[in-house]
C-alpha positions in Angstrom: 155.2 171.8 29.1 156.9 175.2 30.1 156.6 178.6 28.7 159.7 180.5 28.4 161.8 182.9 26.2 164.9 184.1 24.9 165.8 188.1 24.1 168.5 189.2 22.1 169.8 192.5 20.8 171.7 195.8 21.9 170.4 198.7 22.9 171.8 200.7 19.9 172.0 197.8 17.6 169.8 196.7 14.3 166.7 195.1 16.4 165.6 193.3 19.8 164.4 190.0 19.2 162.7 187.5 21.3 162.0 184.1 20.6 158.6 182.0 22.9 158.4 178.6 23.3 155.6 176.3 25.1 152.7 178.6 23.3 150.2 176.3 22.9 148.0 176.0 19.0 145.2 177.7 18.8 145.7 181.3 20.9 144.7 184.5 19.1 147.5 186.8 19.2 147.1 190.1 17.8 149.6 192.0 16.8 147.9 195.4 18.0 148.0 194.4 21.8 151.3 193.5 21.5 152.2 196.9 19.9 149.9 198.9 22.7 152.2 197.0 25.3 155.3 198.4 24.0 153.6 201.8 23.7 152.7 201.8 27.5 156.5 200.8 28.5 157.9 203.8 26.6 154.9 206.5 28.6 155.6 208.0 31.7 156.4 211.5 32.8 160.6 211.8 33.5 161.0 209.9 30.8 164.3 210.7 28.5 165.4 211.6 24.7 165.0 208.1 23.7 161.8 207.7 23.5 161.1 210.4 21.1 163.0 208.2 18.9 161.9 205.4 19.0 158.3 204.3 18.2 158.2 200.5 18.9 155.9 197.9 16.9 156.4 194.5 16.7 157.0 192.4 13.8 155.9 188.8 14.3 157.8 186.4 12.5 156.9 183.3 12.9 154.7 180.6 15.1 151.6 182.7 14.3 149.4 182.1 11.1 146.0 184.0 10.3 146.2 185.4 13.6 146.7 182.2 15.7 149.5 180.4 17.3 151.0 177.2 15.6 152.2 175.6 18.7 156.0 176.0 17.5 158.3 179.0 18.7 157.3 182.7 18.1 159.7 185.0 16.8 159.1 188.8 17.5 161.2 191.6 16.5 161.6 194.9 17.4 163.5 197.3 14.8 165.8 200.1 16.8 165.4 203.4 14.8 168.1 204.6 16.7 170.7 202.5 14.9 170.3 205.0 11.9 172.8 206.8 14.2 174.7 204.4 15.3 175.4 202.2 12.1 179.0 202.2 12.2 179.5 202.2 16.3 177.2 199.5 16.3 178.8 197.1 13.2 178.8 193.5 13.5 181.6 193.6 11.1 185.1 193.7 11.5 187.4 196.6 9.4 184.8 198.9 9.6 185.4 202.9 9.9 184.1 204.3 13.2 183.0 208.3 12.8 185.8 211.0 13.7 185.4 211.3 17.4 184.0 208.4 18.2 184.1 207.9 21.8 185.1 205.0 23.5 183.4 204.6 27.0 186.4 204.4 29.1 185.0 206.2 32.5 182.4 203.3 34.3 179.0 204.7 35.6 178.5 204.0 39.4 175.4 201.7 39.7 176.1 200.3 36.4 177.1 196.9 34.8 180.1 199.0 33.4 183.2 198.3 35.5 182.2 194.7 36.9 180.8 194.0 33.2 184.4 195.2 31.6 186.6 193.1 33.9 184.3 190.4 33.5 184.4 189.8 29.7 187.8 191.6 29.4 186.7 194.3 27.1 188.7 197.8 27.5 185.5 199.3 25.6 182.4 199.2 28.2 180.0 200.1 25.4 180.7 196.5 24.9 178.5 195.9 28.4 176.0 199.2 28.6 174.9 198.2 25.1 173.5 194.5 26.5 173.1 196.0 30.4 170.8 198.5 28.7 166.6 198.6 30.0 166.3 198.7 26.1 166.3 195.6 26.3 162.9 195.1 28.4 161.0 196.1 25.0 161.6 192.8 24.6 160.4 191.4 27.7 157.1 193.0 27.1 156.5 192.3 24.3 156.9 188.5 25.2 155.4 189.3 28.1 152.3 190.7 26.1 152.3 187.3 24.0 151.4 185.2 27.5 148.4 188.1 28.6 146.6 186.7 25.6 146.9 183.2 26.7 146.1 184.3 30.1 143.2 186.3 29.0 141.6 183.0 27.7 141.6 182.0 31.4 140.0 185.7 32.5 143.4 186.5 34.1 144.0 190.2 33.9 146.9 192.2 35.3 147.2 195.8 36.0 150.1 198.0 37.6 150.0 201.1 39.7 152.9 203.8 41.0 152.3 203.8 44.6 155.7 205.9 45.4 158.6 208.1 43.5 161.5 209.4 45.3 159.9 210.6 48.8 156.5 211.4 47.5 154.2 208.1 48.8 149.9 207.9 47.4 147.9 207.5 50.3 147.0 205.0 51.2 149.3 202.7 49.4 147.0 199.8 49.2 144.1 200.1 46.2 141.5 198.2 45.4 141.4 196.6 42.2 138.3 198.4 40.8 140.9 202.1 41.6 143.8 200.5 39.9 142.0 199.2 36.7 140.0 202.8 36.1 143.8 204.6 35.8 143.5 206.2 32.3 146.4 205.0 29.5 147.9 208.4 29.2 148.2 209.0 33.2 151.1 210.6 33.6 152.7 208.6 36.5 149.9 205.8 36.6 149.4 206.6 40.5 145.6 206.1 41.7 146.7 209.5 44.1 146.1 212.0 42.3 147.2 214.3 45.0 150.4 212.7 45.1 151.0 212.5 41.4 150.9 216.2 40.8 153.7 216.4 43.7 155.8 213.4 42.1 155.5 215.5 39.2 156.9 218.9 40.8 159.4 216.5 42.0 160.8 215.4 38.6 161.0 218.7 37.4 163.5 219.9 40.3 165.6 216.1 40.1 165.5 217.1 36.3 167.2 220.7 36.9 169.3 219.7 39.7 170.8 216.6 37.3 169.7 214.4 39.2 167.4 210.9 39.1 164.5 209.6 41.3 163.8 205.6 42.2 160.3 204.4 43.5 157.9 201.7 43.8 155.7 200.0 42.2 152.9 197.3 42.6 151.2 194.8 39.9 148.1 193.1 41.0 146.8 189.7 39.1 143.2 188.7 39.3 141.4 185.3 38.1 144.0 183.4 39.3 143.0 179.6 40.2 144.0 177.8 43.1 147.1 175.5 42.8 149.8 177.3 41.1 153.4 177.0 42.2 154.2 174.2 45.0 155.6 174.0 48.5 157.3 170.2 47.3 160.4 172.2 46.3 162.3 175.2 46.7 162.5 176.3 42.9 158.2 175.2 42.4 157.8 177.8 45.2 155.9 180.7 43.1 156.7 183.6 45.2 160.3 182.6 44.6 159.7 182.6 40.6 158.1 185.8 40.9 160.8 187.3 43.5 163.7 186.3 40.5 161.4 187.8 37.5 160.9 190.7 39.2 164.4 191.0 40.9 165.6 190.8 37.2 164.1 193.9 35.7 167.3 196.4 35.5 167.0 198.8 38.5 164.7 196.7 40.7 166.6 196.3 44.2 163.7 194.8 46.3 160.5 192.8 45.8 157.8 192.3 48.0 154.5 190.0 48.5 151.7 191.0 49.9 152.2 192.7 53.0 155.4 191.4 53.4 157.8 194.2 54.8 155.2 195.8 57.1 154.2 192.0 58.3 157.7 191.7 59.6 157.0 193.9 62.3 154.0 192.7 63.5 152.6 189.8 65.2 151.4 186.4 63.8 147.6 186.8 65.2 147.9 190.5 63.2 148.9 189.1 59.6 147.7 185.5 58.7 144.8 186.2 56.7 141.7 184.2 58.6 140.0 181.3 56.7 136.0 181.1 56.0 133.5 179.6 53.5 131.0 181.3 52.0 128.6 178.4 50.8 130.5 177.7 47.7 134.3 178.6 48.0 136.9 178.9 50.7 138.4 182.5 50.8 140.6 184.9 52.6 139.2 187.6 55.0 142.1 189.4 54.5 145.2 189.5 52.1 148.5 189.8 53.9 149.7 186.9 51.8 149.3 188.6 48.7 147.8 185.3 47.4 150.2 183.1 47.8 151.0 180.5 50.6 153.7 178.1 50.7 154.5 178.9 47.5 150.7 178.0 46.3 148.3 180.8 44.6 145.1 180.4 47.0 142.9 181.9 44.4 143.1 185.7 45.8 144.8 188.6 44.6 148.1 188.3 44.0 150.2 191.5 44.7 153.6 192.0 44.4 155.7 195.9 44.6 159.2 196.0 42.8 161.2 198.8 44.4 163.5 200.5 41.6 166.6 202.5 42.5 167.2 205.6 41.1 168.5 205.4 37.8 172.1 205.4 37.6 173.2 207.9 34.9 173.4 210.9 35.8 173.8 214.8 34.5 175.7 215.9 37.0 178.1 212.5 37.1 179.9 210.5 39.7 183.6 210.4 40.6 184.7 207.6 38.6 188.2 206.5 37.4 189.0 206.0 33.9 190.5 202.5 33.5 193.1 203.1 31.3 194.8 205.7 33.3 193.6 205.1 36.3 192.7 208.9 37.2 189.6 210.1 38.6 187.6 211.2 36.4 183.9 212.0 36.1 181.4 209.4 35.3 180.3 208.8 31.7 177.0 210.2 30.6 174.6 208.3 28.3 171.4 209.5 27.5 168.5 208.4 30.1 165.7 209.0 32.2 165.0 211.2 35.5 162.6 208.0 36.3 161.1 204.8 35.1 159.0 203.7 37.9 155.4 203.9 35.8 157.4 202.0 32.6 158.7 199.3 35.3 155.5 198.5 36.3 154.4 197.2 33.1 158.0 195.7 32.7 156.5 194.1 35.9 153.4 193.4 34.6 155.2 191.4 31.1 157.6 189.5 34.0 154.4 188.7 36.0 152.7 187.6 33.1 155.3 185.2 31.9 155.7 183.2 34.8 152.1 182.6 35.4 151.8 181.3 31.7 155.1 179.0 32.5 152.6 177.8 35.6 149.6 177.7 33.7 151.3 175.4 31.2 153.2 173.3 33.7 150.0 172.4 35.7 147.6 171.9 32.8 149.9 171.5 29.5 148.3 170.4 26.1 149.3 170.9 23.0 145.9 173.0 22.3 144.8 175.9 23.5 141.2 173.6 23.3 143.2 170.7 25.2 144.9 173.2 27.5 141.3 174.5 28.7 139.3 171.3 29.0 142.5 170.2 31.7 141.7 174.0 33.5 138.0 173.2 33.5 137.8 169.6 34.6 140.8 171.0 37.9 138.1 173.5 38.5 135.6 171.2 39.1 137.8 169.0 41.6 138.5 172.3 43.3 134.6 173.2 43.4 134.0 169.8 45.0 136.3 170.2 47.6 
């Protein structure tokens, strides 16, 4: 049994819709955790026009009756309230009018899906590629992603996200214990523990935002409750840190991931980042955890941690040489509206990515069709693990 999802939807069209299969029967899904979620994704300090705009919710469709999942697909939408704006640009159908100076995006965005996108697909319009290329479209993911947190939750997995650097502005120290990360208030600003740092990531925004300019940063979600025995070393695509490494590497903007300590271990010898092995009477554990909680592509029942590093986003107000690709001249970039940074909203992107490929793992390694069958598999493993 797998859990997975499909999105679908522009980023100035009617709706986003998503579509999860491999929910099992039985799991409570309430509508106003899904609809916090999305809140959280669109907070943030740097954040742009867009999300004055829009004020997302979810609508629930289907797989979900009285509250409960039915086993079958769920279908969530998302309405744009944008496309008010947009109604004619955005038609699906053919013949229809476009607005007096209407502007066809003609002038590709460096850093963007635009050019490679257009020659791709053979469009001559690239709002044809921004529209899908769009991070709109990650209100989708979390929402889905906000769907498997309450079938994690029934297993007392929980998983936060904190802002550990923006631009050249880095908390200190980067590492936080779990108890820091989970007291960060909803409406914090830049969701950084620091709070040194995040008054001087906010002086920093302000001057990128007058010099027309954007900032990148990192990011880190940690997962706790995890069992032992998620993922596998048998093969390369049952390796978990390489599921995570592709979720994460898929959120728009996200250049780098890391696990654990990974970059700094790099540089440092074996004997000074394998985390030591004892047994405290009832459970093996980790003295340390360089591994981030996962070895050989296992979850080892500590901590997981993994950082997504997001470029700076890449339109700008102050644009890019560009060419226009009718003409061929240089011309300067074309603008769209966006964001000076999204590091805080792509940590709970990571967070909804995160969460989705533990509940794929969670329902490969103890499927029923249940939530009630789904749980007695979890508790009998635990006792085999207890026992060993």
């Amino acid at each position: 049994m797998r859990f997975n999802f499909t999105t679908a939807g522009e980023s100035h069209g009617k709706a986003l819709i998503t579509i999860v299969e491999g929910m099992p029967s039985g799991v409570e899904i309430q509508k106003p955790s899904i609809d916090h979620e999305l809140w959280r994704r669109q907070q943030g300090y740097g954040r742009g026009g867009r999300m004055k705009i829009e004020t997302d919710t979810v609508d629930i469709l289907s797989g979900v009756r009285h509250g409960k999942s039915l086993g079958s697909p769920i279908a969530l939408l998302i309405e744009n309230d944008d496309f008010v704006h947009w109604q004619e640009i955005m038609s699906s159908e053919s013949g229809v009018e476009l607005p007096k100076n209407t502007r066809v995006v003609k002038r590709p965005r460096p850093g963007h899906a635009d050019l490679a996108g257009g020659q791709k697909f053979a469009t001559r319009d690239l709002r044809d590629i921004l529209e899908r290329a769009s991070a709109r479209e990650t209100a989708a993911r979390v929402a889905t992603g906000a769907v498997a947190k309450q079938l994690l939750s029934e297993f007392q997995i929980d998983i936060r996200s904190h802002v550990i650097k923006l631009g050249h502005v880095q908390a200190v120290p980067l590492a936080r214990e779990w108890d820091e990360i989970a007291k960060l208030p909803v409406d914090s600003p830049l969701n950084c523990v620091d709070a040194v740092a995040q008054e001087e990531m906010i002086r920093l925004i302000d001057e990128t935002r007058e010099a027309g300019d954007t900032l990148g940063g990192i990011f880190e979600v940690v997962v706790r409750g995890l069992p032992v025995g998620l993922g596998s070393h048998t093969s390369w695509e049952d390796k978990l840190d390489g599921r995570i490494a592709r979720a994460v590497m898929s959120i728009h903007a996200i250049k780098a991931v890391e696990i654990g300590a990974g970059v700094g271990n790099a540089g440092k010898p074996g004997s000074e980042v394998h985390d030591e092995i004892a047994f405290d009477g009832e459970n093996f554990r980790r003295l340390t955890n360089n591994a981030g909680g996962l070895e050989g592509g296992i979850t080892n029942g500590e901590e997981l941690r993994v950082r997504g590093y997001m470029k700076p986003i890449s339109t700008l107000k102050k644009p890019l040489r560009s060419v226009d690709i009718d003409t061929k001249e240089e011309q300067a970039a074309a603008f769209e509206r966006s964001d000076v940074t999204a590091v805080p909203a792509a940590g709970v992107i990571g967070e909804a990515m995160l969460a989705i490929v533990l509940a794929n793992s969670m329902r490969e390694k103890f499927g029923g069709d249940s939530l009630d069958e789904m749980r007695r598999n979890y508790d009998s493993y635990l006792e085999v693990i207890k026992a060993y």
